[in-house]
N, CA, C, O and CB atoms as a CASP TS submission, in Angstrom:
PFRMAT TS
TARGET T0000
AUTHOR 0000-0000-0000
METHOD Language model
MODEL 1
PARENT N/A
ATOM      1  N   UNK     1      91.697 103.753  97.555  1.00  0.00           N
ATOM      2  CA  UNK     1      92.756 104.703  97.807  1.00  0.00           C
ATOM      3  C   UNK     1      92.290 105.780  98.788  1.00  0.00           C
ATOM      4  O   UNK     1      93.079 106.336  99.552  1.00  0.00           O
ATOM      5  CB  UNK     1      93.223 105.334  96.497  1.00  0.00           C
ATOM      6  N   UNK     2      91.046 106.043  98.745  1.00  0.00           N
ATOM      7  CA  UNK     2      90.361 107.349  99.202  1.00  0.00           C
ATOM      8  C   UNK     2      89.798 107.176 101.022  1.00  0.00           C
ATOM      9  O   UNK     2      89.545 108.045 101.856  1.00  0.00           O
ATOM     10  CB  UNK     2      88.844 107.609  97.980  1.00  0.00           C
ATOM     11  N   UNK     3      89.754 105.200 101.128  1.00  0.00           N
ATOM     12  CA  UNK     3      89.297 104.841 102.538  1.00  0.00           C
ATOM     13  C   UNK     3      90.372 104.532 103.139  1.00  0.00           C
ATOM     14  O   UNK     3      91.535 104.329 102.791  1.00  0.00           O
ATOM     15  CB  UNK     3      88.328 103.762 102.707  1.00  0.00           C
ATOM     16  N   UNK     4      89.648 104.526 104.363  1.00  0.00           N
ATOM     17  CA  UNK     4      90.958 104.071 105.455  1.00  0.00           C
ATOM     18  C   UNK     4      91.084 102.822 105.460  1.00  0.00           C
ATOM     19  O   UNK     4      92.220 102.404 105.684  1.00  0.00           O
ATOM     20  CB  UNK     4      90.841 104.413 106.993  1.00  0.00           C
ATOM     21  N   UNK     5      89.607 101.474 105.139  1.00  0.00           N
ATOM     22  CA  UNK     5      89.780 100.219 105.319  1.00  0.00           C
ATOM     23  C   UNK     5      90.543  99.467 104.195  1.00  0.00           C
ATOM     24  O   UNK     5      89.978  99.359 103.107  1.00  0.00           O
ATOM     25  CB  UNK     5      88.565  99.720 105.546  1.00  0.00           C
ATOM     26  N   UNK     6      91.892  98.892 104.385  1.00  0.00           N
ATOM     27  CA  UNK     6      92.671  98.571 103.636  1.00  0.00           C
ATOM     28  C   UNK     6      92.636  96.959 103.455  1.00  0.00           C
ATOM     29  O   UNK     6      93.340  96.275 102.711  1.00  0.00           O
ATOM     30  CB  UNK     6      93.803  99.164 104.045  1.00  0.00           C
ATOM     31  N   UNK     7      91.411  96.469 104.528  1.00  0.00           N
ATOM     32  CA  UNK     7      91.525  95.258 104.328  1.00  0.00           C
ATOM     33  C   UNK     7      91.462  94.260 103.290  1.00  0.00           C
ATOM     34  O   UNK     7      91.687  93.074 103.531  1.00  0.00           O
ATOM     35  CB  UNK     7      91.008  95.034 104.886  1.00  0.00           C
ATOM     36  N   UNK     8      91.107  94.778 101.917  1.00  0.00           N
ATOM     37  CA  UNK     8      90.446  94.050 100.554  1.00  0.00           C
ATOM     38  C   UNK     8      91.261  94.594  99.823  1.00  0.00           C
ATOM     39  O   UNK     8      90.769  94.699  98.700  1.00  0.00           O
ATOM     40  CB  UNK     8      88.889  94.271 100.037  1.00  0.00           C
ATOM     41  N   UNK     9      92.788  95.212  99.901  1.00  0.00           N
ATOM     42  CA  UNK     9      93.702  95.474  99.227  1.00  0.00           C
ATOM     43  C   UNK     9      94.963  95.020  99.636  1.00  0.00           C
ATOM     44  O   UNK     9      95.824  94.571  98.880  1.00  0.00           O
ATOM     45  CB  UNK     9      93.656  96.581  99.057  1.00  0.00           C
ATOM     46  N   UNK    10      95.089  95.200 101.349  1.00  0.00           N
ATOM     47  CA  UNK    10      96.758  94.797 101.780  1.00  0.00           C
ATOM     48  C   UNK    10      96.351  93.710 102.606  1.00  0.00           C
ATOM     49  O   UNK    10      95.245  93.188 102.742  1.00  0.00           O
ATOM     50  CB  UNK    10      97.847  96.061 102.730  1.00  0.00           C
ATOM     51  N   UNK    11      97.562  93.443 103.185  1.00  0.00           N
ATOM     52  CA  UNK    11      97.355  92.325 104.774  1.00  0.00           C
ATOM     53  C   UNK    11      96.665  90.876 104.411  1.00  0.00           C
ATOM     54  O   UNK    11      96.065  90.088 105.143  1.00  0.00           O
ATOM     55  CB  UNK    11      96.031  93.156 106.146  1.00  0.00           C
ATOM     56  N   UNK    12      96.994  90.815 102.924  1.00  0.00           N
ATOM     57  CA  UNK    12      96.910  89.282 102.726  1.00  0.00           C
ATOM     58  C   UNK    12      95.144  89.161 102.734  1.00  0.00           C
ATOM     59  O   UNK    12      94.605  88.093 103.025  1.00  0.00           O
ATOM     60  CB  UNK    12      97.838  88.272 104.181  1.00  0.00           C
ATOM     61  N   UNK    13      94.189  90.637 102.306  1.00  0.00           N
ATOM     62  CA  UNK    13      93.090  90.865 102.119  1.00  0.00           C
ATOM     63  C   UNK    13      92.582  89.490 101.471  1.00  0.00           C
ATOM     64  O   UNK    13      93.389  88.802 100.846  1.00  0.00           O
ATOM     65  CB  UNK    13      92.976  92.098 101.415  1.00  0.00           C
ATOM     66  N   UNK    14      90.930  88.990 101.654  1.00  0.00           N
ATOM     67  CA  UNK    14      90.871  87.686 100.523  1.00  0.00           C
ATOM     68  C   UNK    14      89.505  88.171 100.233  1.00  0.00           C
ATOM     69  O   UNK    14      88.510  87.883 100.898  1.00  0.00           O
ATOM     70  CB  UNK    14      91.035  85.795 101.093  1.00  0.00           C
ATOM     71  N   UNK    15      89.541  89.099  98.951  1.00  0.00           N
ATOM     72  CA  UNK    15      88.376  89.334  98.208  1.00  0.00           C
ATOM     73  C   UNK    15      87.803  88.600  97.343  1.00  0.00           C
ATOM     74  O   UNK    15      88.656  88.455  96.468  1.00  0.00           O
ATOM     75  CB  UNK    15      88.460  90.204  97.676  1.00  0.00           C
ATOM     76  N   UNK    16      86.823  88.008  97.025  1.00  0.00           N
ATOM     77  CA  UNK    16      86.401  86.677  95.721  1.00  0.00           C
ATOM     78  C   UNK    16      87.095  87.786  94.896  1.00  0.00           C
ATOM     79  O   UNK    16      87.407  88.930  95.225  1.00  0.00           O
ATOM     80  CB  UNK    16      84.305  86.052  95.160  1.00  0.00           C
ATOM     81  N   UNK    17      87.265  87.037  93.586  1.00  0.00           N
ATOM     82  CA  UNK    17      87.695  87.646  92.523  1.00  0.00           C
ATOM     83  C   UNK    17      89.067  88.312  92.074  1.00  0.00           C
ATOM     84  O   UNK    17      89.514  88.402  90.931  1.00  0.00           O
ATOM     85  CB  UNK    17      86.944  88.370  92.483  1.00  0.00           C
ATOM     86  N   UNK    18      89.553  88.699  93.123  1.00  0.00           N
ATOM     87  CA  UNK    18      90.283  89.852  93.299  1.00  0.00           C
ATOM     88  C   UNK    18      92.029  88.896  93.955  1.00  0.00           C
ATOM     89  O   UNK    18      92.136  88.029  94.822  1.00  0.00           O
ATOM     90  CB  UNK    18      89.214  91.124  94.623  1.00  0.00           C
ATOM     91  N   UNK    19      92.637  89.264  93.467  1.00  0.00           N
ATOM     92  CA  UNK    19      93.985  88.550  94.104  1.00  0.00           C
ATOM     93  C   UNK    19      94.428  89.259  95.398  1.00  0.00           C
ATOM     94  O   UNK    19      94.583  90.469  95.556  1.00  0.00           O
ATOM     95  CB  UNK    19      95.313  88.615  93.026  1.00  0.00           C
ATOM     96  N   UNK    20      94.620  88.151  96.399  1.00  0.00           N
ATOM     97  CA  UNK    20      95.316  88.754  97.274  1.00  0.00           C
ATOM     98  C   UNK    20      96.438  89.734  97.655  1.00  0.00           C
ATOM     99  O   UNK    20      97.552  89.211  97.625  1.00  0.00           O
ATOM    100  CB  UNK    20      95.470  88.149  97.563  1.00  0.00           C
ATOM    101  N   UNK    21      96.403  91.344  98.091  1.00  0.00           N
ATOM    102  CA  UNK    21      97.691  91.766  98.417  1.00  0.00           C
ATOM    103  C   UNK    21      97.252  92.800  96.636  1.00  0.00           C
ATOM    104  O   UNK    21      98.124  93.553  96.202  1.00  0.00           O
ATOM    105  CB  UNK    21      99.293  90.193  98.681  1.00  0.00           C
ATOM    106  N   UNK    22      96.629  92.735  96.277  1.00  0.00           N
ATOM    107  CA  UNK    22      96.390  93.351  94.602  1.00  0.00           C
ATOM    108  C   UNK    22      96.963  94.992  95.296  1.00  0.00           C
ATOM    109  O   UNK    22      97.337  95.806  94.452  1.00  0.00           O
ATOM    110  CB  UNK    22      94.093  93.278  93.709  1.00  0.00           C
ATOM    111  N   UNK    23      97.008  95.367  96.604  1.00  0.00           N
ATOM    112  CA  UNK    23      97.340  96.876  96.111  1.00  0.00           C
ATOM    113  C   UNK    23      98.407  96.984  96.830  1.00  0.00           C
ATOM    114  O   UNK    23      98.424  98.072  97.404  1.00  0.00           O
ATOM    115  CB  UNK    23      96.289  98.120  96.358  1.00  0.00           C
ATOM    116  N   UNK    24      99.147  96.450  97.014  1.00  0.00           N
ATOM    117  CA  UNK    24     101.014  96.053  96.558  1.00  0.00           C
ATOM    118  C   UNK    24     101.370  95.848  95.096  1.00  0.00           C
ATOM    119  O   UNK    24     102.420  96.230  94.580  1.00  0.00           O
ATOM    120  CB  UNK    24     101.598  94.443  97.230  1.00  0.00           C
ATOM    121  N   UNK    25     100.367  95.193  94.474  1.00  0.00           N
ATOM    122  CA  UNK    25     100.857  95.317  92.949  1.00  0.00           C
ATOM    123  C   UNK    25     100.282  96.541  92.508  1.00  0.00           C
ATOM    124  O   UNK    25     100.733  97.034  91.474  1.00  0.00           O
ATOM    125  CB  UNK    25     100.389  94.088  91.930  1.00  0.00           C
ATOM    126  N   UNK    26      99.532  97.010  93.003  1.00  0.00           N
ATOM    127  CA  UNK    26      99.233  98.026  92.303  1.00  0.00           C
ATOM    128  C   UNK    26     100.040  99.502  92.469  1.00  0.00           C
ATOM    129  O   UNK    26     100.185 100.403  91.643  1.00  0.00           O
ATOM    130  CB  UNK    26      97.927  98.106  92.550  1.00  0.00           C
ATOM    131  N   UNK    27     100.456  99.401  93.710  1.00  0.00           N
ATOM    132  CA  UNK    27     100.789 100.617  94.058  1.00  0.00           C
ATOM    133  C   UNK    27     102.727 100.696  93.369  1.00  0.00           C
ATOM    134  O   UNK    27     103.357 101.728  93.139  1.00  0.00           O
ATOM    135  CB  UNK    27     100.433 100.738  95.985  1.00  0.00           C
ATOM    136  N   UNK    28     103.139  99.487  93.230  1.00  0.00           N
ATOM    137  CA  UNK    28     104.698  99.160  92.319  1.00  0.00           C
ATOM    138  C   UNK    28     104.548  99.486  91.112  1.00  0.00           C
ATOM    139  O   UNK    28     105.580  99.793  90.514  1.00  0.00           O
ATOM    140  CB  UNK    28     105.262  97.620  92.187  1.00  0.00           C
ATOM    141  N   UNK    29     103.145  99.536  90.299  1.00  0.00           N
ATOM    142  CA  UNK    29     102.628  99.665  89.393  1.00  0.00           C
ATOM    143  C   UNK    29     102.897 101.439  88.932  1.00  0.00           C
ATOM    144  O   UNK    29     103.453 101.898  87.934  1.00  0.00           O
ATOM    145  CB  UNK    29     101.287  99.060  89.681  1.00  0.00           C
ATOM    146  N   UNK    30     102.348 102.041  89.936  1.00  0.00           N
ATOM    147  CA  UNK    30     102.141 103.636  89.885  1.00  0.00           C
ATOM    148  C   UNK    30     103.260 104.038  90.312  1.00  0.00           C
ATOM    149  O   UNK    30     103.620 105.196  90.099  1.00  0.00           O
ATOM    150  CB  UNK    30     101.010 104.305  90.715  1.00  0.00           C
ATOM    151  N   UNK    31     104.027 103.151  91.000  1.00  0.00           N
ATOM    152  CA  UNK    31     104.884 103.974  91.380  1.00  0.00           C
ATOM    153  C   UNK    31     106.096 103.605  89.853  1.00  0.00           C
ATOM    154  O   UNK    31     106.643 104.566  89.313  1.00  0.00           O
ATOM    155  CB  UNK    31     105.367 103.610  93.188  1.00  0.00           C
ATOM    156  N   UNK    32     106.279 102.602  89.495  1.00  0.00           N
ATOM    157  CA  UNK    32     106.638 102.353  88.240  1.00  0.00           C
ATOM    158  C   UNK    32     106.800 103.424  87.257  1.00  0.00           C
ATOM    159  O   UNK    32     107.805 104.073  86.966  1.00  0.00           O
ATOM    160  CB  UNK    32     105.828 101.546  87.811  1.00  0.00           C
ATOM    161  N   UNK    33     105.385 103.487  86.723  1.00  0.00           N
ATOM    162  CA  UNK    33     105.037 104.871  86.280  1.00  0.00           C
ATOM    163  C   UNK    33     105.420 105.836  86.673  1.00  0.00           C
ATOM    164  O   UNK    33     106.196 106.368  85.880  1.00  0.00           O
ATOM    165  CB  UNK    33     104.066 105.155  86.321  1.00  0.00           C
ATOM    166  N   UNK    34     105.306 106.216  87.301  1.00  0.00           N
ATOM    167  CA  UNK    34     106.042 107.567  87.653  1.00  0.00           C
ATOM    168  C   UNK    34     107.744 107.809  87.502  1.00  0.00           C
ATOM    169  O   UNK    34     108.203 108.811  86.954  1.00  0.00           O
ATOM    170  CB  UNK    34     105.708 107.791  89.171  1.00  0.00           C
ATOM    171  N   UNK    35     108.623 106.680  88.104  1.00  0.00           N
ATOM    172  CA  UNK    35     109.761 106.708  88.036  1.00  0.00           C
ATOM    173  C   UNK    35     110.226 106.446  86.434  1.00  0.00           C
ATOM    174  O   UNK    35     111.306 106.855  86.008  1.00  0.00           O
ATOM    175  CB  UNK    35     110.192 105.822  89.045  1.00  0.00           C
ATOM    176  N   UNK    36     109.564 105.940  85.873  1.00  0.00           N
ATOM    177  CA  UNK    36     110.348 105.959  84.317  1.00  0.00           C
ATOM    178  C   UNK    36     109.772 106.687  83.791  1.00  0.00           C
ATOM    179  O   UNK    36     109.794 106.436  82.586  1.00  0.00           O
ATOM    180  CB  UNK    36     110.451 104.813  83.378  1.00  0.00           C
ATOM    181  N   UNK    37     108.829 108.108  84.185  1.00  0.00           N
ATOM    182  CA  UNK    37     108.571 109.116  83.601  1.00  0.00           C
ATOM    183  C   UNK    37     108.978 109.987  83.483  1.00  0.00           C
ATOM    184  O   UNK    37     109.000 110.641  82.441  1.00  0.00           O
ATOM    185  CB  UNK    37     107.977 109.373  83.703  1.00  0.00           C
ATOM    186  N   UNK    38     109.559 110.355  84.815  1.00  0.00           N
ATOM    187  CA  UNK    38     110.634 111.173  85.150  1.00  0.00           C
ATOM    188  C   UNK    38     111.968 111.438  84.770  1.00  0.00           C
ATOM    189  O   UNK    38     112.640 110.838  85.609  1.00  0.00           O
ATOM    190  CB  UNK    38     110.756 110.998  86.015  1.00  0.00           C
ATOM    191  N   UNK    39     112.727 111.999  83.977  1.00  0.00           N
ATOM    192  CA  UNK    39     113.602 112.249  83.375  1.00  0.00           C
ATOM    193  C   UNK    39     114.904 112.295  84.741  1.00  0.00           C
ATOM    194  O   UNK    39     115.965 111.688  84.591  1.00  0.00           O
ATOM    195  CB  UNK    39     113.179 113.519  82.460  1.00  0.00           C
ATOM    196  N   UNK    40     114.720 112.778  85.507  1.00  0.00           N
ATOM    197  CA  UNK    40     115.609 112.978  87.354  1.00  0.00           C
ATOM    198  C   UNK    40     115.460 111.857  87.664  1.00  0.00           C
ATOM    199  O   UNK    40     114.838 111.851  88.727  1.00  0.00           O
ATOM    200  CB  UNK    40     114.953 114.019  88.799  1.00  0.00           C
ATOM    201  N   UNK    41     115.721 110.687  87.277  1.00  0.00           N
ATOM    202  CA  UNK    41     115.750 109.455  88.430  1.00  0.00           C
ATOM    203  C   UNK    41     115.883 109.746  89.637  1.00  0.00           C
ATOM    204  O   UNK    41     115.046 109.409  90.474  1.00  0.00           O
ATOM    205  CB  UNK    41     116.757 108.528  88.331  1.00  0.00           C
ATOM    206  N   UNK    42     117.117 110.520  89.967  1.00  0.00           N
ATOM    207  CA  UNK    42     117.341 111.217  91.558  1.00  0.00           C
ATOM    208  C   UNK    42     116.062 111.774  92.872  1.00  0.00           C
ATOM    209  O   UNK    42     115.763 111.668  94.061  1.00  0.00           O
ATOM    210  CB  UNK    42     118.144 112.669  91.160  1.00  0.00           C
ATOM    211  N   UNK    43     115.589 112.527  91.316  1.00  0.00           N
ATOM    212  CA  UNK    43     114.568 113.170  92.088  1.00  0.00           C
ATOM    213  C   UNK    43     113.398 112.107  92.388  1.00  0.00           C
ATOM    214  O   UNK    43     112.829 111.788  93.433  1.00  0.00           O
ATOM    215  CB  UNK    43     114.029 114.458  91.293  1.00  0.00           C
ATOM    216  N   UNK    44     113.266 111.684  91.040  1.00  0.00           N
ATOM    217  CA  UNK    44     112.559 110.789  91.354  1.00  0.00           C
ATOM    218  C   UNK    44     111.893 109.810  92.910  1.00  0.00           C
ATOM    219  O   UNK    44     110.863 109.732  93.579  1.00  0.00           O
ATOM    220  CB  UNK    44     113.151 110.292  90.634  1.00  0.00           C
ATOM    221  N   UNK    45     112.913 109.373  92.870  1.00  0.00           N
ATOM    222  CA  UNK    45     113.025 108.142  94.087  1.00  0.00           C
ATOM    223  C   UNK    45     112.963 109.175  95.064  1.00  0.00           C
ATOM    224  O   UNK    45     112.250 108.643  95.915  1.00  0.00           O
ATOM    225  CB  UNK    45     114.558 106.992  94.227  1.00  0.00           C
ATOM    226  N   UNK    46     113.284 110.456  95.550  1.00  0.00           N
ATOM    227  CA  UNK    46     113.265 110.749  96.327  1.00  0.00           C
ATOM    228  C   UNK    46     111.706 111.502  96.365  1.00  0.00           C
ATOM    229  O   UNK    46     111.206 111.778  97.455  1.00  0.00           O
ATOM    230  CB  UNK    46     114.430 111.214  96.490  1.00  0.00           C
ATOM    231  N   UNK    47     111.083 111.766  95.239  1.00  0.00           N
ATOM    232  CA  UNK    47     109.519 112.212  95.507  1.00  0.00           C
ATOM    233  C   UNK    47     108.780 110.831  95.859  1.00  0.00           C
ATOM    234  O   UNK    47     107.787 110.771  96.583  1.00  0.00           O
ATOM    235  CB  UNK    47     108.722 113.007  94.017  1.00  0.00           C
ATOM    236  N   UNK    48     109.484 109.576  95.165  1.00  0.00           N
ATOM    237  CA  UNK    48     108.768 108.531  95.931  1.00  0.00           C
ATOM    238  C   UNK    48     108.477 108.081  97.477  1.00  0.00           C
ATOM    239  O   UNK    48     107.463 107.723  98.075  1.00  0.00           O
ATOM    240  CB  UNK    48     109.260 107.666  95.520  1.00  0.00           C
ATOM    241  N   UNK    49     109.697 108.250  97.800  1.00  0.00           N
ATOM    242  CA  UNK    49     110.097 108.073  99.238  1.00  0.00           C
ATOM    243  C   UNK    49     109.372 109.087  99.914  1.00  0.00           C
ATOM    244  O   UNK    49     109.116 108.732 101.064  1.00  0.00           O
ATOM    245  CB  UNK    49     111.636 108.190  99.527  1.00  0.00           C
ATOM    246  N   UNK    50     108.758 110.707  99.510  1.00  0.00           N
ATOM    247  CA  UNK    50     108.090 111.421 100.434  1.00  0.00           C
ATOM    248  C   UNK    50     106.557 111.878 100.086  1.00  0.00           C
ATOM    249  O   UNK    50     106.111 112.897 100.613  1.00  0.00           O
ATOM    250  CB  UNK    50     108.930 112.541 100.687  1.00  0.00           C
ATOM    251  N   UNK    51     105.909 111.246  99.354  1.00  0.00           N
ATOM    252  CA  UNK    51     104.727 111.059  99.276  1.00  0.00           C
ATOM    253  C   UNK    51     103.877 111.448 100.039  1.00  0.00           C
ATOM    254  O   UNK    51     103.616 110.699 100.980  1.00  0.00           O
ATOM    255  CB  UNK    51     104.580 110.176  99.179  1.00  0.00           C
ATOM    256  N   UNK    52     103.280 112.494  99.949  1.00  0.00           N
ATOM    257  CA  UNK    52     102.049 113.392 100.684  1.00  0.00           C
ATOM    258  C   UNK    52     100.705 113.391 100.510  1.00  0.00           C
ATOM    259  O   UNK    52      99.795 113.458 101.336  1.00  0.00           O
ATOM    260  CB  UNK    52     102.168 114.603 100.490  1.00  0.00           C
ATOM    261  N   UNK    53     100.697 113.268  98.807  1.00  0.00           N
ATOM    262  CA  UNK    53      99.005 113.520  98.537  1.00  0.00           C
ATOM    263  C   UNK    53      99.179 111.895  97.092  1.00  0.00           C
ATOM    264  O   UNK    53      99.944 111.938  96.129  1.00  0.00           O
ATOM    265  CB  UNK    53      98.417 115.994  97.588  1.00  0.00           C
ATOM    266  N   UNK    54      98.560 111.115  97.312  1.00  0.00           N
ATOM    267  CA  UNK    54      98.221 110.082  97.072  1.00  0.00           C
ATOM    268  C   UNK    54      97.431 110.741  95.660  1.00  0.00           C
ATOM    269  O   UNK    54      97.850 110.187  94.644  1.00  0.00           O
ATOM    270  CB  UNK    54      97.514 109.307  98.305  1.00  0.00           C
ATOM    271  N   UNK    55      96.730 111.450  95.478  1.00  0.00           N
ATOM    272  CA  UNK    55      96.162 111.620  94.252  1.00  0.00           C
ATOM    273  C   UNK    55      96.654 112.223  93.510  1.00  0.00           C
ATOM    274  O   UNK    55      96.440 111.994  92.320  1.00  0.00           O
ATOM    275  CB  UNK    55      95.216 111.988  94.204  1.00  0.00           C
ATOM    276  N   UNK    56      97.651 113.400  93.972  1.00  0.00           N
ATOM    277  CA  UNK    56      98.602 113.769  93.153  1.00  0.00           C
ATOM    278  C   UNK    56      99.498 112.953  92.420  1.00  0.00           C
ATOM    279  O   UNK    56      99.783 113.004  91.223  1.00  0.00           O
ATOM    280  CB  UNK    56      99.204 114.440  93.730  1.00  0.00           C
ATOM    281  N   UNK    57      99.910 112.179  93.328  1.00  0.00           N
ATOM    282  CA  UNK    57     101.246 111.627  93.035  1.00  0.00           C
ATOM    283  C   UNK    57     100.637 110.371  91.688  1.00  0.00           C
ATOM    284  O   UNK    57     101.221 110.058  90.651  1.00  0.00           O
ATOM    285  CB  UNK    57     102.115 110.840  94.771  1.00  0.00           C
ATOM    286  N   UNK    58      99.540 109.971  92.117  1.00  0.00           N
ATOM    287  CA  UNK    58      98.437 109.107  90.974  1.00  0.00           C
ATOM    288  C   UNK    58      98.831 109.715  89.631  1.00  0.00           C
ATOM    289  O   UNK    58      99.479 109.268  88.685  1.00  0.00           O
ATOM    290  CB  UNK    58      96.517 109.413  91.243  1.00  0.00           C
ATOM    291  N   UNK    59      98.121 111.083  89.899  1.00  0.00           N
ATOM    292  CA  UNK    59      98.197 112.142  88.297  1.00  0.00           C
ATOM    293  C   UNK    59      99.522 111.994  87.947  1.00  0.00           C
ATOM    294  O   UNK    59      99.692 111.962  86.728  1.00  0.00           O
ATOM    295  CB  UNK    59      97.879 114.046  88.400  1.00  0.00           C
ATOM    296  N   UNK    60     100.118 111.934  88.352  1.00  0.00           N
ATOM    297  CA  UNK    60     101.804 112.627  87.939  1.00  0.00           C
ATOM    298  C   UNK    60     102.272 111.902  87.000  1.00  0.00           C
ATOM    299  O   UNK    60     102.921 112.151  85.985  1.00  0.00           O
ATOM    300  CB  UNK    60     103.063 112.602  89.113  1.00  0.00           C
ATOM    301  N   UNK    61     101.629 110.448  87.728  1.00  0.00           N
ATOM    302  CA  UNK    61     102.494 108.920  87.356  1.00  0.00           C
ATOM    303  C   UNK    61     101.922 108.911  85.625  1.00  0.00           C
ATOM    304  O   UNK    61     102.592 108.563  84.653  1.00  0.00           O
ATOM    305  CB  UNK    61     101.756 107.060  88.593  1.00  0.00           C
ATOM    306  N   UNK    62     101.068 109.207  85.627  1.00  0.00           N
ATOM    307  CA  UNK    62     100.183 109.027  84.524  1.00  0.00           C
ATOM    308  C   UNK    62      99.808 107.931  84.329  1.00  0.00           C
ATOM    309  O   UNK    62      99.563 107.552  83.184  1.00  0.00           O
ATOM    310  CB  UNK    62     100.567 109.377  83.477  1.00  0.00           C
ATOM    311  N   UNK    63      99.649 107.046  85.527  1.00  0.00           N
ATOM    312  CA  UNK    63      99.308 105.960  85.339  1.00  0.00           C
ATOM    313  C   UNK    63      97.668 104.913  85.042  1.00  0.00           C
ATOM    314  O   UNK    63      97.313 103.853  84.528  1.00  0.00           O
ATOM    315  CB  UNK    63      99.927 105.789  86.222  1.00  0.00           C
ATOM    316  N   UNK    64      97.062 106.191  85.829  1.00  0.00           N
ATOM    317  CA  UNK    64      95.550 106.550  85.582  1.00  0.00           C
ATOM    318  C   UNK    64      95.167 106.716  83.763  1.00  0.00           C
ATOM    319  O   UNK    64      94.405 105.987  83.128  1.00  0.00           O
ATOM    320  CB  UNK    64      95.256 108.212  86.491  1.00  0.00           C
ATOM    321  N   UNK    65      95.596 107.354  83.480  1.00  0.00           N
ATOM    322  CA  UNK    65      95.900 107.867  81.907  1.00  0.00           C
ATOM    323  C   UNK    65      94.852 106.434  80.920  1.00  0.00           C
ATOM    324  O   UNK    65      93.927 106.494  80.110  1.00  0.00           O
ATOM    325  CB  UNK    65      98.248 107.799  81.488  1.00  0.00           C
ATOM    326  N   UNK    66      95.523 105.444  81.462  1.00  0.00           N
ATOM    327  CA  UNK    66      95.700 104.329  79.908  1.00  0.00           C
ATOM    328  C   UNK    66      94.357 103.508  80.289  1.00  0.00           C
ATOM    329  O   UNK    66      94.037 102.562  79.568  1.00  0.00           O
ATOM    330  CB  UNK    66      97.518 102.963  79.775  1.00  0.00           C
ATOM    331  N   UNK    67      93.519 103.876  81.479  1.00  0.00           N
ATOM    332  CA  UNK    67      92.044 103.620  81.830  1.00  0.00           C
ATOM    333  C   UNK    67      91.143 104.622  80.937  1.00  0.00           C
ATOM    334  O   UNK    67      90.020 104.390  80.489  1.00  0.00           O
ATOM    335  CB  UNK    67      91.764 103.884  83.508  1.00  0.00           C
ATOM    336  N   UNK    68      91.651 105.392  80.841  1.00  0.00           N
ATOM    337  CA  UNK    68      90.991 106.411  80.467  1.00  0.00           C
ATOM    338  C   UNK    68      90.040 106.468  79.088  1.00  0.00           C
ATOM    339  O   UNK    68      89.433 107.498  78.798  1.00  0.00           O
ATOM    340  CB  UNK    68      91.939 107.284  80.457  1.00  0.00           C
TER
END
């Protein structure tokens, strides 16, 4: 999340182990989270759509949480 090289996550990335494209699922994942957390659906989708700080928006989702 934190690098710029996205190659071993998007663009059909082919990591051993690891499924191709994994941070497309992942990121539907958080963003998941977040939208059925949110009580504003409205708002919701629309904090999705303008996304600034990637680690914030992580925390918010609480999706980090259930690693924990």
């Amino acid at each position: 999340m934190n690098k710029k090289d996205y190659s071993g996550w998007l663009y059909g990335g082919n990591q051993k182990g690891r499924p191709q494209d994994l941070g497309y699922w992942m990121g539907y994942q958080i963003t998941k989270a977040y939208f059925d957390r949110m009580p504003d659906k409205k708002q919701a989708v629309s904090d999705i759509l303008n996304i600034r700080n990637a680690s914030q928006f992580l925390e918010a989702s609480g999706y980090a949480d259930r690693f924990k």
